[in-house]
Each structure stands twice: as C-alpha cells, then as structure tokens.
C-alpha positions in Angstrom: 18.8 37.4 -14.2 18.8 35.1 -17.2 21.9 33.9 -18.2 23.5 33.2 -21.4 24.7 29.8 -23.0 28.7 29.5 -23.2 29.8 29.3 -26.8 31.9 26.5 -25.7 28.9 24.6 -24.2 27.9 24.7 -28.2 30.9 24.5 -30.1 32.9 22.5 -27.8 36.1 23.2 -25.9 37.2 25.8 -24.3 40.1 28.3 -25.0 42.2 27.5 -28.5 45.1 28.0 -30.0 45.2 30.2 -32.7 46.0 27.5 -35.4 42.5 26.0 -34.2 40.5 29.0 -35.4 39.7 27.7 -38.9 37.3 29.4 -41.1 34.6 26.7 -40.2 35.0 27.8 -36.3 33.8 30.8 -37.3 30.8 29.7 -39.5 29.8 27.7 -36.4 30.5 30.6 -33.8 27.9 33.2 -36.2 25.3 30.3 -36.4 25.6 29.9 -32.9 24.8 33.8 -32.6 22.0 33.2 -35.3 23.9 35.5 -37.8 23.0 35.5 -41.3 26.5 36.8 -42.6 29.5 37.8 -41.2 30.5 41.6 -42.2 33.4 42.3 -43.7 34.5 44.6 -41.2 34.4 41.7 -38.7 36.6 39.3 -40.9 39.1 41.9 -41.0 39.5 42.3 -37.4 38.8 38.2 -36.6 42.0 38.3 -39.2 43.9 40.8 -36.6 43.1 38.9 -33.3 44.0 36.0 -34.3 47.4 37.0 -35.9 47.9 38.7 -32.8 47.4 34.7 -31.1 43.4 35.2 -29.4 43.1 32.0 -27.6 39.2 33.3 -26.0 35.9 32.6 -27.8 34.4 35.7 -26.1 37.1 37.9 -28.1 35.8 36.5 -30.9 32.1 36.7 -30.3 33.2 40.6 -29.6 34.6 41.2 -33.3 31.7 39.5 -34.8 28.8 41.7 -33.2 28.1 45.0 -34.3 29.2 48.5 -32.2 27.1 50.9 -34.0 25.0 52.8 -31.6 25.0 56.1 -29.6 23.2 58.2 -27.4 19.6 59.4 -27.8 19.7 57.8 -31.2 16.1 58.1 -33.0 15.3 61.1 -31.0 11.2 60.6 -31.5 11.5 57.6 -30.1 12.4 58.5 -26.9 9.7 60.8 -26.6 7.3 58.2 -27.6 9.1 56.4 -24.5 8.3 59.2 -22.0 5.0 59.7 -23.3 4.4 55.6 -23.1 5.9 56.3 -19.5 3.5 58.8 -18.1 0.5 56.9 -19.4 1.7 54.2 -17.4 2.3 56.2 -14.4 -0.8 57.7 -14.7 -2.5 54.3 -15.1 -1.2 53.2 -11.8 1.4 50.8 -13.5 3.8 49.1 -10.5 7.1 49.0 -12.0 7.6 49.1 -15.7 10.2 46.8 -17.3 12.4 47.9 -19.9 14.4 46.1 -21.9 17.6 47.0 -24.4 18.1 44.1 -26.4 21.6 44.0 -27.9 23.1 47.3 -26.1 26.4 47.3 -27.0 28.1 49.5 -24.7 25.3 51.0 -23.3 24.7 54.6 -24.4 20.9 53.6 -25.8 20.3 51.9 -21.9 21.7 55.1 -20.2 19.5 57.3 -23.2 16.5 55.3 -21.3 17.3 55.6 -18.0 17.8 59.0 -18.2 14.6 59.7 -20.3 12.8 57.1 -17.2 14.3 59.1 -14.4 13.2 62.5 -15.9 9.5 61.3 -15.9 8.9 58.7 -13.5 9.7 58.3 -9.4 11.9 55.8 -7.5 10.7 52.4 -8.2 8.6 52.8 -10.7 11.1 52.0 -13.8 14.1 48.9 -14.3 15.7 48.6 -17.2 17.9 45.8 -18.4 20.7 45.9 -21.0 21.8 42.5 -22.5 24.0 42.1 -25.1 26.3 38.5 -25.8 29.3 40.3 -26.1 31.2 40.0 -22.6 33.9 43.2 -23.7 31.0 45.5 -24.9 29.2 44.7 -21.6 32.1 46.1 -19.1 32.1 49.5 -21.1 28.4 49.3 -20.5 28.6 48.5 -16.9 31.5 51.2 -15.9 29.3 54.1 -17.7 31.8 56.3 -18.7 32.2 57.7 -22.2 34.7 60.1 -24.2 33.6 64.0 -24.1 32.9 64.0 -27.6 30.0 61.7 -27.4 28.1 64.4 -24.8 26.9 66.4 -28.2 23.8 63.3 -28.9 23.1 64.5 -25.2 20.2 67.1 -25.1 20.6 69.9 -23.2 17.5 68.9 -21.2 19.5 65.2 -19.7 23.0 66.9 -19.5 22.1 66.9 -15.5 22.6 63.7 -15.8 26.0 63.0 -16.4 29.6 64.0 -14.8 32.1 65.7 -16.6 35.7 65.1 -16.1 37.8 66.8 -18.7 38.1 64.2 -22.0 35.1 61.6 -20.6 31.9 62.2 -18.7 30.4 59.7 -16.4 26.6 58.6 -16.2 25.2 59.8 -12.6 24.5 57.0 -10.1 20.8 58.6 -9.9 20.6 57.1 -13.2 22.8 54.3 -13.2 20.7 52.6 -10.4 17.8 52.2 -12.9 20.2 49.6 -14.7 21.2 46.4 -14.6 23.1 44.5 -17.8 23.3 40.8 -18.4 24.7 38.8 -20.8 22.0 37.0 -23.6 22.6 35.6 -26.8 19.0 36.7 -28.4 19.4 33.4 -30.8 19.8 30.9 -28.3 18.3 31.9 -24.8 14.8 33.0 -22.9 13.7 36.1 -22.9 13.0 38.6 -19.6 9.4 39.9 -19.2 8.9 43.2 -20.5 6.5 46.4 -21.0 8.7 48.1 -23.3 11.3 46.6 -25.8 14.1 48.6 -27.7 15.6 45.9 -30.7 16.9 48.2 -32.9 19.1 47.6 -36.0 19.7 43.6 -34.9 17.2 42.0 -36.4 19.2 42.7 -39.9 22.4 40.6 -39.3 20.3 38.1 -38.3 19.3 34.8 -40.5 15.2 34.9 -41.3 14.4 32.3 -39.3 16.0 33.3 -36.3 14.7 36.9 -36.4 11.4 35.8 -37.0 12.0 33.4 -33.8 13.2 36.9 -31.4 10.0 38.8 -32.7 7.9 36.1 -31.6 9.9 35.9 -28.6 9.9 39.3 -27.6 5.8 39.1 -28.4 5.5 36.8 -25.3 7.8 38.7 -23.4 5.8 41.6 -23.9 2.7 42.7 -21.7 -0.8 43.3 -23.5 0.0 46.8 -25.3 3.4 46.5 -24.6 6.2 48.3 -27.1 8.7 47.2 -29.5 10.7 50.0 -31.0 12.9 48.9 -34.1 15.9 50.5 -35.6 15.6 52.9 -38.9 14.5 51.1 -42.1 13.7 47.8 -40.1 10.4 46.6 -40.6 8.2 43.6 -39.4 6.6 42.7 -42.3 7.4 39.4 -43.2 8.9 38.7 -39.6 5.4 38.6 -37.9 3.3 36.6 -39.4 0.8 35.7 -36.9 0.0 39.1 -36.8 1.6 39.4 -33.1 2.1 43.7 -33.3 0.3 46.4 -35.3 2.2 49.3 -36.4 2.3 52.8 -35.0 3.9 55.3 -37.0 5.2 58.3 -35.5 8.2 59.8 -36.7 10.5 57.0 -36.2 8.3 53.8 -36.6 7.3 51.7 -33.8 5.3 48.5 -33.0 2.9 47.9 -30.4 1.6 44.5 -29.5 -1.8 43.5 -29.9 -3.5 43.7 -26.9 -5.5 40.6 -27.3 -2.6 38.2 -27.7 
C-alpha cells in the first residue's frame, strides 16, 4: 500500500491553534498539495473552520481539495473500460490493476468496480482509490450514499447496490474489488497500473507539478496501458516527451505508447 507524506512532516508541527492558521499556512499547505490556486469556494469554508477553532491539518487539507464527482460520470468512458477489460481477459491478462487517482468519496471507484465485476471473474481485477483527503476517504471506504445519487446508476449495475430507504449501500460483491489509500499525487510514488482514471485534477494543479503526475503515471502504466482524463482536460503541453497518443472516442482518452 503506498502511503502518504504527513503535512506536518512538511510544514512542521502538528495540530494548531486557530490563531496559528495565517494566510501563509495556507499558501504552504496548497504548495504542499501541488495546487496552482486555491478556489474561492475553499477560502470560504477554510474561513468557517477556522472560526469554528480547527486545530487538524487534515481538516484543512479536506476544504482545500475539490468534491466534484459522481457516479458513472463520462458514461463512454466506462464502456471503453469494459471493452479495455475483455481484451484483456481475452489476452490472458493475470490481474489487471486499476487505479482512481484523486477519488474523492468514491462513487467513480465503485462506477469501476461495478463496470469490472460485470465483465471480468474473481481475481482477475483490483482497483485502488487514493485520494489525500483523510475525511473524503472514510465516505469512500463505508460505501454508502444518499438515494438520490442512484439516478447516475444505469439500470444495468443497479444489482449492485442495497437500498435502504434515503441511502443505498455498494454490495460487498463489489466492494471486495477495492481498496483506498491515502496519496498526495504531488509529493508521493505512484502504484503500478494497467488502467488509470485522473480526471478533472490535473486543472487545480500548478504546470509543473501536473506535468510531473503525467509523467508519473506514464511509468506507472504498463505498455498500452490507459489514462482516461476528465472533460475538456487535455495533454497537450503536459507530455512533452511524447509518453501517450490520443484516442478519441466520445469522451477522450489517452493510451500510452507501447514502446516506452
């Protein structure tokens, strides 16, 4: 499992008063997470928390980092995943390896392990969630979700879930495809991989440390391994050695080269 760097490892000290949380604590915690700005939305609420007296850097790491994400988002994308799965499959693959880079709370990881347990046996699929925000991670990790959110569910993966009244629970057929870690993409290693979902991340982060992650995830990647990207994100001037080609269907993805 890899394991993240403690913010106070970096920044020094551990838990704080709130008088201590000074604008420049802050600036140093998003360049510690690689962030090229800090949203507005996330000032407001690192204004509320520490009003309220927040004494933990992981609270604060959790207002920073973005929550947008949902199930089965990208639809196409998840049918390039099975079709990507049942080449492998057929190819005699051992155990494919994917990876959800900045989950969140872990709808897109569930999306993929249900999409992996539709199309492929026991043992033959892992999948790892990872996200640096410690609070986002235990929603992930307990797989349960309001009622309203089972409408980005298609009909055809609604087997795969529980439903009790106001939330629904992610069946333990699927949820034992999953593990989650915590990783701070800016900072530590990266897991070896066949498939890669990065998707809408690489925008809050500064040039230099996206363009460090694509080459990352390039050597994390097998030959002809996958990298899908988020709408609107593109590679173009954060690969310059040329490490993935595009593929363009529907909803773009990337595909490594497989010489290198």
């Amino acid at each position: 499992m890899v394991g993240c760097h403690s913010p106070e490892a970096v920044l020094g000290g551990g838990a704080h008063p709130p008088s201590t949380i000074t604008d420049d604590r802050i600036t140093a915690l998003a360049e510690w997470l690689g962030m090229r700005r800090i949203p507005g939305a996330a000032h407001l609420r690192l204004d509320e928390l520490i009003a309220q007296g927040v004494k933990e850097e992981d609270q604060l790491i959790s207002a920073l980092t973005i929550k947008e994400t949902r199930f089965f988002r990208q639809p196409q994308q998840f049918e390039a995943l099975a079709e990507y799965l049942r080449e492998f499959i057929r190819q005699g693959g051992r155990v494919c390896k994917i990876w959800s880079a900045g989950c969140s709370t872990g709808q897109e990881v569930y999306s993929i392990a249900m999409v992996a347990r539709s199309v492929a046996r026991e043992g033959q699929v892992e999948v790892l969630g990872s996200d640096v925000d410690e609070y986002a991670l235990e929603v992930a990790k307990r797989g349960q979700y309001p009622s309203s959110e089972l409408k980005h569910i298609p009909e055809e993966f609604r087997g795969f879930v529980e439903v009790y009244g106001d939330y629904f629970a992610v069946s333990d057929d699927v949820r034992s495809l999953v593990q989650f870690t915590r990783l701070n993409l800016a900072r530590d290693p990266f897991p070896p991989c066949h498939i890669v979902f990065c998707r809408n991340v690489l925008i809050y982060m500064r040039s230099d440390v996206a363009r460090r992650i694509v080459e990352g995830v390039a050597h994390s990647l097998s030959p002809g391994g996958v990298l899908f990207l988020g709408e609107g994100e593109t590679l173009t001037t954060l690969d310059p050695r040329g490490y993935f080609h595009s593929i363009t269907v529907g909803a773009l993805r990337y595909v490594r080269r497989d010489s290198g």
